[in-house]
N, C-alpha and C positions, 0 to 999 in steps of 0.2 A: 504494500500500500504506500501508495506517496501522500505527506501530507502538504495541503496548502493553505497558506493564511489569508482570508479573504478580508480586508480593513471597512469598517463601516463607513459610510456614506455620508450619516450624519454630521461627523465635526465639520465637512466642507461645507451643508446647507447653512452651519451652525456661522462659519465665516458669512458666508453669504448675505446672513442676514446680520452679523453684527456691521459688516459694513453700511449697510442699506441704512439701520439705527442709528449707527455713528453720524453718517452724511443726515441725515434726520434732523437730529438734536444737539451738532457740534460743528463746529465751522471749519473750516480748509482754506486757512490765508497765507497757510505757513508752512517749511520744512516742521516744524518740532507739531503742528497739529497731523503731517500725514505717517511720521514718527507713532505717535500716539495711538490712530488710526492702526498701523500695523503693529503694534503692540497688542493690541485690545483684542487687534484677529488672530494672533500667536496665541495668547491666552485664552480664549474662546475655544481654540481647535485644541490646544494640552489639555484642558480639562473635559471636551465632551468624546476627544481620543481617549482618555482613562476611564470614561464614564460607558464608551461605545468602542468596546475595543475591536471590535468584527468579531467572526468565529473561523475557525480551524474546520477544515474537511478535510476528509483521508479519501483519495480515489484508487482506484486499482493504477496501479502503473504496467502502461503496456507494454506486453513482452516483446521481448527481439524474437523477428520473424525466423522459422526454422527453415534448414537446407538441408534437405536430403538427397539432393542433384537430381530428383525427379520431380517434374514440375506439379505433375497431380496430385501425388502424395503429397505436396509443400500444399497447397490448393485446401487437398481435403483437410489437412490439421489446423492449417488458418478457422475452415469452415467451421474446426470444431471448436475451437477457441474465441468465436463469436457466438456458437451456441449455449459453452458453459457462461460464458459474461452474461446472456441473457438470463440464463435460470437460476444466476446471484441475483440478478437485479430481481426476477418475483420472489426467492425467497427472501430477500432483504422487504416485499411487499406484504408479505403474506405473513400476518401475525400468530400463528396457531405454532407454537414451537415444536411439537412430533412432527409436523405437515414439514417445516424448518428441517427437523432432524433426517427426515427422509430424504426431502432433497440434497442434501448435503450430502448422502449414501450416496447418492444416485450420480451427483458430479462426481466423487470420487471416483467410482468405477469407468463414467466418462471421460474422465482425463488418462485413467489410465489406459483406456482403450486407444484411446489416438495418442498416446506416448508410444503405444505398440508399434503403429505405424512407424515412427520417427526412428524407432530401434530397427524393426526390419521392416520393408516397402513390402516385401510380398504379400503381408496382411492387408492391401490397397481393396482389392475388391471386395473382402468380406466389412469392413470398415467400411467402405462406399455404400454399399447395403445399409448397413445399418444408419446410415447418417441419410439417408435418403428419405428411410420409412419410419425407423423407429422412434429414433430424434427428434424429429419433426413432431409427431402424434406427442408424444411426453410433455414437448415444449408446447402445445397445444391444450392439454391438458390443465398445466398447472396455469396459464393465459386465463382459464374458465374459473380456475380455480379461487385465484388473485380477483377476477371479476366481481366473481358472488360473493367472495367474503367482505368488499365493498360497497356493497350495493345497499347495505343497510335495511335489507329486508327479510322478514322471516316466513318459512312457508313449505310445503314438501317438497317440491320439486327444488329446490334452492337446497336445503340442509341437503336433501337425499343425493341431489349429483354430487355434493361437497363429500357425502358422506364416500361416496360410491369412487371417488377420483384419491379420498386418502386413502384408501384398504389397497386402492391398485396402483400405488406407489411401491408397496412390500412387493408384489408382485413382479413391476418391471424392475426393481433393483435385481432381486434374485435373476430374473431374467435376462440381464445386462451384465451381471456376473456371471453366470451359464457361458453368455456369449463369446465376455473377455477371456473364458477358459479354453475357449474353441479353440482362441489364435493360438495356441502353445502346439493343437495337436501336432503339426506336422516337426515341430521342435521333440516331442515325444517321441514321436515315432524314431528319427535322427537317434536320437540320445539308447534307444532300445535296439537299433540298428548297431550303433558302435558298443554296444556292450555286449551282442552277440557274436560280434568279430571278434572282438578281443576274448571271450572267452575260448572260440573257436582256436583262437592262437597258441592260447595260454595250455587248452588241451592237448594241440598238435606239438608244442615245444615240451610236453610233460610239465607241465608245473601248475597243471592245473587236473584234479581226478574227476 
């Protein structure tokens, strides 16, 4: 998170109008009265700056774009790294802290899924998939979600879809972990591949019974 200090507005209205006063009620015939004059606006603006001191916001700071030398795979991680900023920004909307706690599951597994990509490219198409169909329906999802629990009205159909959109949060997490397990298969397979060779070896050289 970066943070940024934004200054309040007020002590500049605060000059504005002590000059407006000044020129009002005191005369301007002299260096020592425009002296005065910016004196009076010095002191106007230190005290309604301590009084208004702005506020501090923290924003995400955006990250440096990734290179995988494949232009798609750079594409699709971008893609997904606009989709998790989006589903900060409803759960930062969305007041129910479990509903909160899910999505929060839910990004993790999604970052890590398009990390997968960034480690190896060949996960591109099954990752394309899933940022095409599933992604999109989830981040649609909680869009309805965020809607109703603003909407300031109470009633079946409002609780019930609410009710019906937080149970199948547990749902698509476990399901988006499923998914993320996919991409290893063929890294499994590899790894059970070389351990049958070297056994193989280990046999053939005797030093293994």
């Amino acid at each position: 998170m970066t943070e940024i200090k934004r200054k309040s507005i007020i002590p500049v209205y605060g000059v504005a109008a002590a000059w407006v006063m000044y020129c009002v009620f005191f005369p301007l015939y002299s260096t020592w009265h425009y002296i005065a004059l910016a004196c009076t606006a010095a002191l106007v603006f230190a005290v309604l700056s301590a009084i208004f001191p702005g506020k501090t916001e923290f924003i995400e700071a955006p990250e440096e774009p990734v290179s995988t030398g494949d232009e798609k795979a750079d594409a699709l991680i971008a893609e997904g790294r606009v989709a998790v900023i989006e589903m900060r920004g409803l759960r930062d909307s969305i007041p129910d802290e479990s509903v909160q706690k899910k999505i929060d599951d839910i990004i993790f597994v999604i970052e890590s899924i398009f990390a997968k990509v960034v480690e190896d490219s060949k996960c591109y198409k099954q990752v394309r998939r899933f940022a095409d169909f599933y992604l999109p329906t989830t981040i649609k999802l909680l869009h309805t979600y965020d809607r109703f629990s603003r909407s300031g009205a109470e009633g079946d159909n409002i609780s019930g879809t609410m009710g019906r959109i937080d149970n199948a949060l547990g749902t698509i997490h476990d399901s988006y972990v499923n998914f993320f397990d996919s991409l290893f298969e063929h890294q499994a397979l590899d790894v059970e591949t070389d351990i049958l060779v070297l056994e193989s070896m280990l046999k053939n050289e005797g030093l293994l019974n």
